[in-house]
C-alpha positions as CSV (number, residue, x, y, z in Angstrom):
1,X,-132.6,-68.6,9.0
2,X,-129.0,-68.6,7.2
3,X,-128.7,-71.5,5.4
4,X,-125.3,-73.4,6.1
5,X,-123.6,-75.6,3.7
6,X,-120.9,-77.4,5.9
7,X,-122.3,-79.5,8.5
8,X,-119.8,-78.3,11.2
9,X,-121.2,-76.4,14.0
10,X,-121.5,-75.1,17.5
11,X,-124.8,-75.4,18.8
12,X,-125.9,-73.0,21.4
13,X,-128.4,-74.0,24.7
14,X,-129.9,-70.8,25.5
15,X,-132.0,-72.8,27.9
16,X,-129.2,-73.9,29.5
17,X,-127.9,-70.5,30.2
18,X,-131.1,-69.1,31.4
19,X,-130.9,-72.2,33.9
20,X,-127.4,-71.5,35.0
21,X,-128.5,-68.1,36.0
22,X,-131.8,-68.7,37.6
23,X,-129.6,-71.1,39.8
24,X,-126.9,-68.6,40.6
25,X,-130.0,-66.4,41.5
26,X,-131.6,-69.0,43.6
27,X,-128.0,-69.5,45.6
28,X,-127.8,-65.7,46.4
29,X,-130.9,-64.5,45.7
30,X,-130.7,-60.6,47.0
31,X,-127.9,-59.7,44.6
32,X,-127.6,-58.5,41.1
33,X,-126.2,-60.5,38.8
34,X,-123.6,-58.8,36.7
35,X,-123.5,-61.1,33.0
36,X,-120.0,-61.5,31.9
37,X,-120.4,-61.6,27.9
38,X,-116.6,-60.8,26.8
39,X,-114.7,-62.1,24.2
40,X,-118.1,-62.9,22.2
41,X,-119.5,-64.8,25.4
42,X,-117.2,-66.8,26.0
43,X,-116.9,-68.0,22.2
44,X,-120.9,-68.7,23.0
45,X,-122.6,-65.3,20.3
46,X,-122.6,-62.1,22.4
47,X,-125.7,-61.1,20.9
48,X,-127.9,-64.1,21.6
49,X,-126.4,-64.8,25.0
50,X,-127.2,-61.0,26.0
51,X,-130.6,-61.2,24.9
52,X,-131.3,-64.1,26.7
53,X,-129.6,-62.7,29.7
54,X,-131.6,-59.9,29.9
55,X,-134.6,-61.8,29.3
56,X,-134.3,-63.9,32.1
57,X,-133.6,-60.8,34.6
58,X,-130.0,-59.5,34.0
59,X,-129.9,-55.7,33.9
60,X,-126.1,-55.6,34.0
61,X,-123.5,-56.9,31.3
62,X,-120.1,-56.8,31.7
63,X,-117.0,-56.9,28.7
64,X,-113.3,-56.8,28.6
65,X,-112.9,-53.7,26.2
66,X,-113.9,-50.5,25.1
67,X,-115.1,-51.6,21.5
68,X,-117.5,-54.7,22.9
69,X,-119.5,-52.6,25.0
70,X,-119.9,-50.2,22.3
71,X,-121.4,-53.4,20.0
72,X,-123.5,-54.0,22.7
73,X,-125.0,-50.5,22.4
74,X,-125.1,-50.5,18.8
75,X,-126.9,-54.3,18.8
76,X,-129.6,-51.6,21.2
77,X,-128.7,-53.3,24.6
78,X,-129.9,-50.5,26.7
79,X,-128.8,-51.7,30.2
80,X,-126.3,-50.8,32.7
81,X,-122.5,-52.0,30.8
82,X,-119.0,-52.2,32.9
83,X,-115.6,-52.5,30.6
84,X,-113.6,-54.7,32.8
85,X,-110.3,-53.3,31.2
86,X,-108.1,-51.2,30.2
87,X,-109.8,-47.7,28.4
88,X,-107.9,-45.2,27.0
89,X,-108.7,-41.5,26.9
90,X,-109.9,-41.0,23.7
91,X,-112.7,-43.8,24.6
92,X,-113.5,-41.4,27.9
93,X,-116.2,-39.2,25.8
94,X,-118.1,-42.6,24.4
95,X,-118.3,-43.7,27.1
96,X,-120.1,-40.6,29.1
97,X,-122.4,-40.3,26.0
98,X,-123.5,-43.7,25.8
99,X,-123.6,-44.8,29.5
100,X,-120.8,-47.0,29.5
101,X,-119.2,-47.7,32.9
102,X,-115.3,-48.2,32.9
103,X,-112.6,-49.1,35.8
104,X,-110.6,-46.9,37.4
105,X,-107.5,-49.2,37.1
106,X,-104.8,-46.3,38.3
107,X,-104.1,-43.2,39.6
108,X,-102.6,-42.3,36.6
109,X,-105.6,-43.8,34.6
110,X,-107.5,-41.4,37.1
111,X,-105.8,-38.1,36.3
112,X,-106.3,-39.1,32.5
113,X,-109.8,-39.1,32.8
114,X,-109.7,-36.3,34.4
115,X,-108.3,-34.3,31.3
116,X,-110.5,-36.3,28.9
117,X,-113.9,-35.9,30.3
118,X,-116.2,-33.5,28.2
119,X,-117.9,-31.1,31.2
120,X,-120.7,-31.2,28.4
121,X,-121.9,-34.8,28.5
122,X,-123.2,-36.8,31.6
123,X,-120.9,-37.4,34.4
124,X,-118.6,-40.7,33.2
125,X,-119.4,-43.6,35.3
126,X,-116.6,-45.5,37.7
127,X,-115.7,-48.8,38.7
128,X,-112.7,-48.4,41.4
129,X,-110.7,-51.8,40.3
130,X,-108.2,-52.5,43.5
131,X,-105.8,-55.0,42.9
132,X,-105.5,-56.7,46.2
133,X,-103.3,-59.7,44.5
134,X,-104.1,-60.6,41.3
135,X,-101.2,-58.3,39.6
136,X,-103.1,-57.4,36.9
137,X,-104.4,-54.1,36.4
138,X,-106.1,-52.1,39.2
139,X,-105.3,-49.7,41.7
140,X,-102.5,-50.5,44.7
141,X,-104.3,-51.7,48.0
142,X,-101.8,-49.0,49.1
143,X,-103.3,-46.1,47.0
144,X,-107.0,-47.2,47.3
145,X,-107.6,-44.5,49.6
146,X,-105.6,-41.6,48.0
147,X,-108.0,-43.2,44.5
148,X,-110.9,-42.5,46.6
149,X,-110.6,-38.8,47.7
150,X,-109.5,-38.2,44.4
151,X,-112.6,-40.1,42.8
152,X,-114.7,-38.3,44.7
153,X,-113.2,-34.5,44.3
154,X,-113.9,-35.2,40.9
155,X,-117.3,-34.7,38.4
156,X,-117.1,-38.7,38.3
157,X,-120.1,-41.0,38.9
158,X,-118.9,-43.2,41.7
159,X,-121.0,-46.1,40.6
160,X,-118.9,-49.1,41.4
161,X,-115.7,-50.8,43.6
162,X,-114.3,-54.2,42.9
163,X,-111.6,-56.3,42.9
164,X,-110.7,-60.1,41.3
165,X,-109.6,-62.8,42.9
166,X,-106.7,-64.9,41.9
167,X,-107.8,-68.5,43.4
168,X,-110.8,-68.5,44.2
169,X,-111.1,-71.7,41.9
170,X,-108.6,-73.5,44.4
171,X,-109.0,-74.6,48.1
172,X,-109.0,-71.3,50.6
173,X,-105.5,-70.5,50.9
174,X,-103.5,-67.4,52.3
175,X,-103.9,-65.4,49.1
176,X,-107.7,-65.2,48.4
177,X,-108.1,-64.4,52.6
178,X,-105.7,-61.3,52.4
179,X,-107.3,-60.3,49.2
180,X,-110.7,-60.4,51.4
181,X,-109.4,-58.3,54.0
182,X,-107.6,-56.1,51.9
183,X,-111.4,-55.6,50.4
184,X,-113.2,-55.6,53.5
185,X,-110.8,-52.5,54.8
186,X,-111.7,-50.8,51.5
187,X,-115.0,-51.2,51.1
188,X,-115.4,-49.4,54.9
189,X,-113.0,-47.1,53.8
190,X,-115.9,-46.6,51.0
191,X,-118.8,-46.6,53.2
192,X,-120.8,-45.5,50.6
193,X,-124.1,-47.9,50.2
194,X,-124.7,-46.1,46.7
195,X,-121.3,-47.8,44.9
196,X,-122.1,-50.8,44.0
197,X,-120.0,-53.7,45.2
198,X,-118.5,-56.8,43.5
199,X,-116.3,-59.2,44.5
200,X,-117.1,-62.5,43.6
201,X,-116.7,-64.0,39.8
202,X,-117.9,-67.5,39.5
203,X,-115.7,-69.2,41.2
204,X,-116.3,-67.0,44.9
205,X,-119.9,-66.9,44.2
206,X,-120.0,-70.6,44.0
207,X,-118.1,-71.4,46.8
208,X,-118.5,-67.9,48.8
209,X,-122.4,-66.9,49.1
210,X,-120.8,-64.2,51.8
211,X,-118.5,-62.7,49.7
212,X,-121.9,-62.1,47.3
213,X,-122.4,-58.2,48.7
214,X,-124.1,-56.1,46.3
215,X,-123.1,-58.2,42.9
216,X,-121.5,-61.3,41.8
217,X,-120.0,-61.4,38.3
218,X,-120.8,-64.5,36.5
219,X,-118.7,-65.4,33.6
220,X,-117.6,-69.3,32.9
221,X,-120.1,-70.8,35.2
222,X,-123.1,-69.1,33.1
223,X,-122.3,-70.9,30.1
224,X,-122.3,-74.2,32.4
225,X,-118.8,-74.7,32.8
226,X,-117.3,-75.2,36.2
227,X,-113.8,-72.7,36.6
228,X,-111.8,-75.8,38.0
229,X,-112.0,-79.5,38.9
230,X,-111.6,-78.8,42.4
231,X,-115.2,-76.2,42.3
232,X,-116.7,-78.5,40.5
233,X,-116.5,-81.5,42.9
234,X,-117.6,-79.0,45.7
235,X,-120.4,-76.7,44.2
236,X,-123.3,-76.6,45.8
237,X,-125.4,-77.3,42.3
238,X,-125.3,-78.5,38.9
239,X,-124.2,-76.4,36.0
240,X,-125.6,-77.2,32.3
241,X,-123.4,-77.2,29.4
242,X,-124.7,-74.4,26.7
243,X,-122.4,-75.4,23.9
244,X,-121.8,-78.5,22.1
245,X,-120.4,-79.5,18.7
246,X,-121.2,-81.7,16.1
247,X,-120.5,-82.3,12.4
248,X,-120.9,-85.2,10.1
249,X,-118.7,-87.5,8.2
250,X,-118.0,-86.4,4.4
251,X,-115.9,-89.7,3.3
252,X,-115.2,-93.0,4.4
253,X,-112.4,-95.6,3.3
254,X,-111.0,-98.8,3.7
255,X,-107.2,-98.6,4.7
256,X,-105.1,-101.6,4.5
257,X,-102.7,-102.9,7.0
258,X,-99.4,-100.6,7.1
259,X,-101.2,-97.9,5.2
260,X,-100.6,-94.3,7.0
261,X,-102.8,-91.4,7.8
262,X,-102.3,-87.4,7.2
263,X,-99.3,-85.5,7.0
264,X,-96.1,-86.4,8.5
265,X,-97.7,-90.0,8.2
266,X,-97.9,-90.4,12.3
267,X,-100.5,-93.0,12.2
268,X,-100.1,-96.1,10.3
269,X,-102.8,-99.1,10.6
270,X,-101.7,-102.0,12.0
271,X,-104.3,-103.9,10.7
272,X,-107.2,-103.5,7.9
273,X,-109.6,-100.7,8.9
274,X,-112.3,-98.2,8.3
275,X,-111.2,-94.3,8.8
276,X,-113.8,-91.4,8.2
277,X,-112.9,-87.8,7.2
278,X,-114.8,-85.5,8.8
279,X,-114.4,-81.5,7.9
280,X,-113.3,-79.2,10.8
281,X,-109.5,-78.7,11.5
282,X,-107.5,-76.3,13.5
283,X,-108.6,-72.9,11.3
284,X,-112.4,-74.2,13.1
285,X,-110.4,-74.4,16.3
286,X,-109.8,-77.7,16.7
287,X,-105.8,-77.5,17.1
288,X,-103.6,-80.6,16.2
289,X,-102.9,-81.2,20.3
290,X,-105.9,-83.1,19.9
291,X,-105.0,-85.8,18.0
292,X,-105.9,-89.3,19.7
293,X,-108.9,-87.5,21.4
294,X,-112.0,-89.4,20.5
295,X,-115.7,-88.3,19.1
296,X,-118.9,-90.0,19.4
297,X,-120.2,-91.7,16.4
298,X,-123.8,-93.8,16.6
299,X,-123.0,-93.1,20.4
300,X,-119.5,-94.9,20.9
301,X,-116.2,-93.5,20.8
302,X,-114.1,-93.5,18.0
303,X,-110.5,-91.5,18.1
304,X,-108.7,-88.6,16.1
305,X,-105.8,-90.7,13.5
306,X,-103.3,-88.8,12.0
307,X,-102.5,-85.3,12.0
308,X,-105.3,-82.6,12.5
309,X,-105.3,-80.6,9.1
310,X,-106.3,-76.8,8.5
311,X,-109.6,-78.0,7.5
312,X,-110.4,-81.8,8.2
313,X,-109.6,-84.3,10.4
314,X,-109.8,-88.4,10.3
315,X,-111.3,-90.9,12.7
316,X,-111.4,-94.5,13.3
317,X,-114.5,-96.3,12.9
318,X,-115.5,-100.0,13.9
319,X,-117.2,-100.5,10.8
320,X,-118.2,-98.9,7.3
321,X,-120.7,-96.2,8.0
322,X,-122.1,-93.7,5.1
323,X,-121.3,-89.9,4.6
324,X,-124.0,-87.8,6.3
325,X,-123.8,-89.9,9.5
326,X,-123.8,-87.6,12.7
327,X,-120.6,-86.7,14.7
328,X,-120.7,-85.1,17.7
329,X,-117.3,-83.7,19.1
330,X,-118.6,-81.9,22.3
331,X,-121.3,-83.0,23.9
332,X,-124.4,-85.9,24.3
333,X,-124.5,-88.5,21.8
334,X,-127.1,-91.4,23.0
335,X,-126.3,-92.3,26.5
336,X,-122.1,-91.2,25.7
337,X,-121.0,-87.7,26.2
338,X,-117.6,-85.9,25.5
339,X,-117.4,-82.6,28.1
340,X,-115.5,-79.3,26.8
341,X,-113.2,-80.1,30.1
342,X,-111.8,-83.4,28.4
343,X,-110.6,-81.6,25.2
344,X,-108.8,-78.7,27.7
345,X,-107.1,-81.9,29.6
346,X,-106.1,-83.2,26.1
347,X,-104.1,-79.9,25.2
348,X,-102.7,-79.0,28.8
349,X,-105.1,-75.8,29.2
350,X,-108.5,-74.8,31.2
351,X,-112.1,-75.4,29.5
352,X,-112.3,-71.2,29.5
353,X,-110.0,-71.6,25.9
354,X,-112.1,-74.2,24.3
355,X,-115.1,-72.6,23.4
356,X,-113.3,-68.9,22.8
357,X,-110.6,-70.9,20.3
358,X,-113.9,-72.1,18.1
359,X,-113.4,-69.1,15.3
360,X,-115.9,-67.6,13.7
361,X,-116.1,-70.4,10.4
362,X,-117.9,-72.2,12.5
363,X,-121.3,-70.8,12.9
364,X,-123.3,-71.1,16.1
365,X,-126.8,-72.1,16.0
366,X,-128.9,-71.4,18.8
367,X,-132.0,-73.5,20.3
């Protein structure tokens, strides 16, 4: 195992993830679960989280581009991949080689294809994206049909149809029921029981079990992280956490009354007391919006002082404690516990950006 000489890191619950998909299995258990492992899982270790995917039934993984499902191949991840995105032509001959499905975002997208194939290599796999709302990439609702007789007038494999929906993390509203009928007409327009179909990403399949159909693709929710407050006060289970972070103090002094703290001097004690350096800044991903949020130290809270630096931050302690003593930043500490959503609330974002903003200096270590 690499040795690590800085005491910052992420630490990885690959239990935790196998749980979170065992339940997603046990909610809808007749469909495939498609493992969402972009943008390095989440922030979570692509490679680690895919194994353990896999090895707890997953037989479908899922990225963003071209160039992570091609890792995934080269890591020897032999099972069915989708890129989610955007792919441009010359990516079209990769992926027929190495069985790499892609959407089918266009018309346009479809007539480049088209040209780009290479008759010589297996048939390149599709996923017919249909933007029924979400404004994002996919094909028109209005030109899902016209994608279809083209599709299939075409050497293509038809493999897949889907769509995403845009709030499906919110209360049902008049959006996320047209973009259900909108896929409903398609997918009878499809009729094709062979094409796989996939609707749902965490958030539906949590709160949809109807809208499962052949495939649900679980992303956030896998690593334990509910995609809003309002699904999480109304999912039908419980959701386990697969990352925290810890690190450990380096220093400890005694500021005086009036004294101040980091650059810019924002923080200034009122009184006498104790403040602990500890090293991760905003080059680890822990960005200066998150000054005044609080860590657990010997399982009590203590808050962020001062400016966040590129490489350390300072705390406030009750008392004098000695370098080496354990910090924990995410997650349990005795019977206290600081959630990924509470750092998102601090900076005005969702918990999807916490773990993905953690860069690569700090390492993940996985139990």
């Amino acid at each position: 195992m690499k040795a690590f000489y800085r005491p910052t890191k992420a630490v990885i619950d690959l239990k935790a993830i196998e749980n979170n998909l065992a339940a997603f299995k046990k909610h809808s258990p007749e469909t495939e679960q498609i493992a969402v492992v972009k943008a390095d899982a989440y922030g979570h270790g692509v490679v680690e989280v895919a194994k353990r995917a896999v090895e707890s039934g997953v037989k479908f993984l899922a990225v963003a581009t071209p160039d992570e499902a091609l890792y995934l191949r080269e890591q020897g991840f032999d099972v069915k991949l989708l890129v989610l995105g955007a792919t441009p032509a010359a990516f079209i001959p990769v992926a027929q080689e190495r069985q790499i499905a892609v959407a089918a975002i266009s018309l346009e997208w479809l007539r480049m294809a088209e040209e780009a194939i290479d008759p010589s290599l297996p048939a390149l796999k599709l996923h017919l994206k249909v933007d029924t709302g979400m404004r994002r990439i996919g094909v028109a609702y209005e030109q899902a049909e016209e994608a279809i007789r083209f599709i299939r007038s075409q050497p293509f494999a038809f493999e897949g149809l889907f769509t995403h929906f845009a709030t499906a993390d919110e209360k049902e509203g008049g959006l996320f029921r047209q973009q259900v009928r909108q896929m409903a007409e398609i997918i009878h327009q499809v009729g094709d029981p062979d094409v796989l179909v996939h609707v749902s990403n965490s958030a539906a399949a949590l709160m949809h079990p109807d809208l499962a159909y052949d495939a649900v693709r679980i992303g956030i929710s896998m690593y334990g992280i509910a995609p809003s407050p309002y699904v999480e006060q109304e999912m039908p289970f419980r959701l386990e956490p697969a990352m925290s972070l810890e690190t450990e103090i380096v220093q400890v002094k005694k500021l005086k009354a009036g004294e101040a703290v980091s650059y810019g001097a924002t923080y200034v004690s009122e009184e006498d007391e104790w403040i602990a350096t500890l090293p991760i800044g905003y080059a680890d991903g822990m960005l200066r919006g998150l000054q005044g949020q609080e860590v657990l130290v010997r399982g009590h809270r203590a808050p962020v002082i001062g400016r966040i630096c590129m490489d350390q931050c300072m705390i406030r302690i009750p008392e004098e404690m000695p370098a080496g003593e354990k910090v924990q930043l995410i997650g349990k500490q005795e019977n206290a516990e600081i959630r990924i959503n509470e750092w998102a609330e601090k900076l005005g974002t969702i918990p999807y950006e916490i773990p993905c903003n953690l860069t690569k200096r700090v390492p993940r270590v996985y139990r």
